[in-house]
C-alpha positions as CSV (number, residue, x, y, z in Angstrom):
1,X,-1.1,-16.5,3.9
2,X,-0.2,-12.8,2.6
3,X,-1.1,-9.7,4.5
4,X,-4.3,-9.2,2.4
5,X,-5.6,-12.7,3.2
6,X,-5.8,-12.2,6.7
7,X,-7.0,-8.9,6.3
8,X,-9.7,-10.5,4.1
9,X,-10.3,-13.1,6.7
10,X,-10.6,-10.8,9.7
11,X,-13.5,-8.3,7.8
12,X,-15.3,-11.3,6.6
13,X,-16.8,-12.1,10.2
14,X,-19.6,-9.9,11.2
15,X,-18.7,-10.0,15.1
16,X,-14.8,-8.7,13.9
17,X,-16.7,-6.1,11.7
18,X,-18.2,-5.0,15.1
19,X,-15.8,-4.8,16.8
20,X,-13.8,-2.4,14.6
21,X,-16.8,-0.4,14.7
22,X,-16.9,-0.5,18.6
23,X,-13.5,1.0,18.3
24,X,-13.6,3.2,15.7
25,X,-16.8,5.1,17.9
26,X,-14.6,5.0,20.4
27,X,-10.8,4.1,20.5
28,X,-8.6,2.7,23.4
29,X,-11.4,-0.1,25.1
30,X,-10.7,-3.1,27.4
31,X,-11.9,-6.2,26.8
32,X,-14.5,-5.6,29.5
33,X,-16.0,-2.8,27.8
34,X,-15.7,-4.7,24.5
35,X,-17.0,-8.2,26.0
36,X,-19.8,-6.0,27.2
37,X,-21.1,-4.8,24.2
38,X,-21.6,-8.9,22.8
39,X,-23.8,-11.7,23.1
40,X,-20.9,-13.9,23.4
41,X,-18.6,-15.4,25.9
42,X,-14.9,-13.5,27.0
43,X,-13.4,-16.5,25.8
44,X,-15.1,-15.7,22.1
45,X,-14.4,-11.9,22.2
46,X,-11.1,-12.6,22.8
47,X,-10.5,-15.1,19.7
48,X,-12.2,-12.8,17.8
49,X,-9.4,-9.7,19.2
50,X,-7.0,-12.2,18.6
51,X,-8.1,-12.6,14.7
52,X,-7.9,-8.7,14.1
53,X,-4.4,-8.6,15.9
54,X,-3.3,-10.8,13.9
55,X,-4.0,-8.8,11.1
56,X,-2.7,-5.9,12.0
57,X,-6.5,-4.4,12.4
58,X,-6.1,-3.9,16.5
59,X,-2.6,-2.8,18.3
60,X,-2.8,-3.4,21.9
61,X,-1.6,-1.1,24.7
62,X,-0.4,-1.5,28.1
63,X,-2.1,1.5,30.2
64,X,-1.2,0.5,34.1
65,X,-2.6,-3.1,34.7
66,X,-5.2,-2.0,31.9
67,X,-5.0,-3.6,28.5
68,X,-6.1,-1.1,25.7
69,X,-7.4,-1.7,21.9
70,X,-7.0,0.5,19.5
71,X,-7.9,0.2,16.2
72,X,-5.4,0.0,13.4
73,X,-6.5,1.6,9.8
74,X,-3.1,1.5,8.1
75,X,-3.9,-2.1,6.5
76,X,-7.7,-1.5,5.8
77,X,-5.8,1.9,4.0
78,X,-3.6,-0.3,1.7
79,X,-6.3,-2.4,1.2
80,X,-8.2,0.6,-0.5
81,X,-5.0,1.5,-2.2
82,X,-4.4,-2.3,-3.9
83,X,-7.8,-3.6,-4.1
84,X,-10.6,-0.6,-4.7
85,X,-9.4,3.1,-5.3
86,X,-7.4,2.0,-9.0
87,X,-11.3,0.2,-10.0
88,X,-13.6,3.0,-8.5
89,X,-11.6,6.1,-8.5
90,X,-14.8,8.2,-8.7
91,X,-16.9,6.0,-6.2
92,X,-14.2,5.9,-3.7
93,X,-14.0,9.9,-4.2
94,X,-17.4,10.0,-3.8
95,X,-17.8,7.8,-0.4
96,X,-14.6,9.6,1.1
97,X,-16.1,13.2,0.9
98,X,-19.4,11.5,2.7
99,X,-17.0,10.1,5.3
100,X,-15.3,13.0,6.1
101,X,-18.9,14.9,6.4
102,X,-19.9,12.1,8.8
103,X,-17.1,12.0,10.7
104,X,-17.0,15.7,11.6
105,X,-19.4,14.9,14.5
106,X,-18.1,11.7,15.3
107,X,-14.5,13.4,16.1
108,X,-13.9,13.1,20.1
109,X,-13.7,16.3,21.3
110,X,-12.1,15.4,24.5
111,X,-8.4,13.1,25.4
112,X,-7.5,10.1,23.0
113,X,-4.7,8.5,21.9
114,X,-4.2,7.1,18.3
115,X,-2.0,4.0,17.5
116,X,-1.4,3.3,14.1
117,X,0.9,0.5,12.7
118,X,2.5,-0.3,9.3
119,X,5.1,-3.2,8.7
120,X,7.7,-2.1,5.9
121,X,10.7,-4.2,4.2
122,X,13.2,-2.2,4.7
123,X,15.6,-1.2,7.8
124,X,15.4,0.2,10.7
125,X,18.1,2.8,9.8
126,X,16.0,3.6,7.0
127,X,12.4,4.1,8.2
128,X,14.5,6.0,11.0
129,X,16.0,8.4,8.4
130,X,12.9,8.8,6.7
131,X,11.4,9.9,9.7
132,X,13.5,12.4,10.6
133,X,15.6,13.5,7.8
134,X,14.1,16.2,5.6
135,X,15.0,15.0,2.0
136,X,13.0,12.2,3.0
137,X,10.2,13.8,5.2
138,X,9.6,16.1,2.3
139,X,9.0,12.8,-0.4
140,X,6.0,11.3,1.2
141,X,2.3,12.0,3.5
142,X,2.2,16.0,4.1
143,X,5.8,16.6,2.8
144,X,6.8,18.5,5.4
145,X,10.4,19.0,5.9
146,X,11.3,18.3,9.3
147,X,14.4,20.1,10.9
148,X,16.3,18.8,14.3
149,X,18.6,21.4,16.2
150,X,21.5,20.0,16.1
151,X,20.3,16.6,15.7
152,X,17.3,14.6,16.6
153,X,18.7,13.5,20.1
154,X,17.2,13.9,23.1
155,X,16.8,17.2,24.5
156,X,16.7,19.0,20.8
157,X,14.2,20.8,19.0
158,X,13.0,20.5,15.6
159,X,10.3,22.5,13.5
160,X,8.3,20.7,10.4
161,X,8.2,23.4,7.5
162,X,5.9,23.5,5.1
163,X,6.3,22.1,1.7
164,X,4.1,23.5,-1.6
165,X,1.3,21.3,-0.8
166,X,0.5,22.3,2.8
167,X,1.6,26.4,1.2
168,X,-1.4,25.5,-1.0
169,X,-3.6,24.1,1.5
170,X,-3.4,27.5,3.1
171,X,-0.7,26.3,6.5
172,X,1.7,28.5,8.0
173,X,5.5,28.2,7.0
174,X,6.2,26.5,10.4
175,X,3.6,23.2,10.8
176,X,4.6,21.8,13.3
177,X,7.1,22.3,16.2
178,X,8.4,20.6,19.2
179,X,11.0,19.1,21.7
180,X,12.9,15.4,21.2
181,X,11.4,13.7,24.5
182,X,13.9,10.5,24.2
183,X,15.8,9.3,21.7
184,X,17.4,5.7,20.7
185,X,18.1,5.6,17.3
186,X,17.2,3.5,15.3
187,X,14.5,1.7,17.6
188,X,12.5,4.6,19.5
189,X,11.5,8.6,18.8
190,X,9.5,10.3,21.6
191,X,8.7,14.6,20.8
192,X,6.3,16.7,22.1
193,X,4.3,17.6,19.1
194,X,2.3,21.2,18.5
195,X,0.4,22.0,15.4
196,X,1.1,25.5,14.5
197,X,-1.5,26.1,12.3
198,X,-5.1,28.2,13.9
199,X,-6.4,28.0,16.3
200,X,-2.6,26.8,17.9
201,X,-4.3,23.8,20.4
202,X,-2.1,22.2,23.2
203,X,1.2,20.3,23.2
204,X,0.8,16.5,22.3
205,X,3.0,13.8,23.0
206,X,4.4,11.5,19.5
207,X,6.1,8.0,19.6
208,X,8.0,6.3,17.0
209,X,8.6,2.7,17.6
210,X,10.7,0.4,15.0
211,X,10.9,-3.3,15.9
212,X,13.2,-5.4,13.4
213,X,11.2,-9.0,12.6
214,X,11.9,-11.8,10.2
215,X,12.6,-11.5,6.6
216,X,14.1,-7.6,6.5
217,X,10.7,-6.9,7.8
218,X,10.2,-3.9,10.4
219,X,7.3,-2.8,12.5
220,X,6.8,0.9,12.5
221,X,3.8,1.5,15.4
222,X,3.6,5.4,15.6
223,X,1.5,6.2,18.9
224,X,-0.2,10.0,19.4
225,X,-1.1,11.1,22.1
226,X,-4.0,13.7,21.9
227,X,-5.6,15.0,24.7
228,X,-6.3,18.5,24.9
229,X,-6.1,18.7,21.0
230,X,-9.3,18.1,19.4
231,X,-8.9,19.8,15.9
232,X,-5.4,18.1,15.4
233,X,-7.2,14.6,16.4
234,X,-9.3,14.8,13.5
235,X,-6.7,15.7,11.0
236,X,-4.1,13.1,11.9
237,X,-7.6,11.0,12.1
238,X,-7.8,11.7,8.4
239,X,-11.6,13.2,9.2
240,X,-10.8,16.9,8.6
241,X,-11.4,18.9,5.5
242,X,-9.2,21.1,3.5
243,X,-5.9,19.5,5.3
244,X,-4.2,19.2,1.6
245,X,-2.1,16.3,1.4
246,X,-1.7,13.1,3.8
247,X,-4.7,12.7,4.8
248,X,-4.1,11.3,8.1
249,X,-1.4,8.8,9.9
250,X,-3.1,6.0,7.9
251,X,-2.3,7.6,4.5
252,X,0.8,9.4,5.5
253,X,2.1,5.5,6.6
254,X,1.3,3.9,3.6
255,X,2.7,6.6,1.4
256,X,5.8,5.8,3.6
257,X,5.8,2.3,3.2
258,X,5.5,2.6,-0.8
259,X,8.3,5.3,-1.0
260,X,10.8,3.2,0.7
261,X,9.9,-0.3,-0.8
262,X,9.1,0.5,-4.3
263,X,10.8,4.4,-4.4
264,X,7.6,6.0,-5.3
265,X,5.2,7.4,-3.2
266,X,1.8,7.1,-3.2
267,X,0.0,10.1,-3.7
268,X,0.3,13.2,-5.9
């Protein structure tokens, strides 16, 4: 079964469809709070969880003894990409505009945390240099080119400039700017993370995680942490208007993943 099938599979059930939309309304839930809102028995929510994990739709969380869902849009996002946007260009066009209307007062205005996850066939040295080194950061998503002094090790600083896209879009020279939390190349990446753009909100807190699997398979789970940040939240959501290219970590992922296994992005 290919990545698409069990995507397929997963939206095919009406309870899973839920679900998702459980989450989507409001991200980060237990299975309490989920079991809560079905007619159904734990045992049943949780085969259903299991389904949606196994396609990549949910990414679990460990928050104390707590175990978090979050919902996962990178694979319904290269779903569009494969299966709708090259047959309804317009329509899709269309549907996205009203989304991004709709979700402009759906957008949490408080804390959240956003976990997305892509899996890529390449290495982890190589989703590690894209992800850091500027004549790749600059190929792909918002095309920022990203800057480490010296060196993205712990303790350093780096600033995202931006590229003619976001310079279009109307965004300061300096995007983004921020501290290297912890660093263990080529497995983990944790900054502190500050949009520089107006209104400046507060310091947020992004994780890069790359897990090697089978086949020369990796999984990329990028994890943003976004309390106190409300404006920034919606853009890396995807649900903010006139942000220029990316379009959010879903779009900015799958970009990433076409660059480095075909050598073409996927946008623009």
């Amino acid at each position: 079964m290919t990545d698409d099938d069990r995507v397929f599979k997963a939206l095919a059930d009406p309870t899973r469809r839920f679900l998702l939309d459980l989450l989507f309304a409001r991200d980060g839930r237990t299975l309490t709070q989920l079991d809560s809102e079905l007619e159904m028995t734990r045992f049943g929510v949780m085969k259903h969880l299991r389904v949606l994990e196994d396609a990549g739709l949910v990414v679990t969380r460990r928050s104390g003894r707590e175990k978090r869902h979050y919902l996962n849009s990178v694979p319904i996002r290269l779903i569009h990409d494969r299966w709708i946007d090259k047959y309804t260009e317009r329509q899709v066009s269309a549907l996205v505009d009203l989304k991004k209307e709709l979700e402009e007062d759906m957008t949490t205005t408080t804390g959240t945390t956003q976990v997305h996850r892509v899996y890529i066939r390449a290495t982890p040295q190589a989703i590690w240099d894209a992800l850091t080194r500027p004549e790749w950061t600059d190929r792909y998503g918002y095309r920022g080119r990203y800057h480490y002094e010296p060196e993205p090790r712990t303790g350093a600083s780096f600033r995202v400039l931006a590229g003619p896209e976001l310079q279009a879009a109307g965004m300061p020279e300096v995007v983004v700017q921020g501290e290297v939390i912890e660093a263990d190349p080529p497995r983990r990446l944790v900054q502190s993370w500050q949009a520089q753009w107006e209104p400046v909100e507060g310091v947020t807190r992004l994780t890069y995680e790359i897990e090697e699997g089978e086949g020369g398979v990796c999984k990329l789970t990028v994890t943003h942490e976004l309390a106190g940040a409300p404006g920034v939240a919606a853009m890396v959501a995807g649900a903010h208007e006139g942000q220029g290219a990316g379009g959010g970590w879903d779009q900015v992922l799958s970009d990433l993943k076409s660059l480095l296994e075909t050598g073409h992005r996927l946008y623009g």
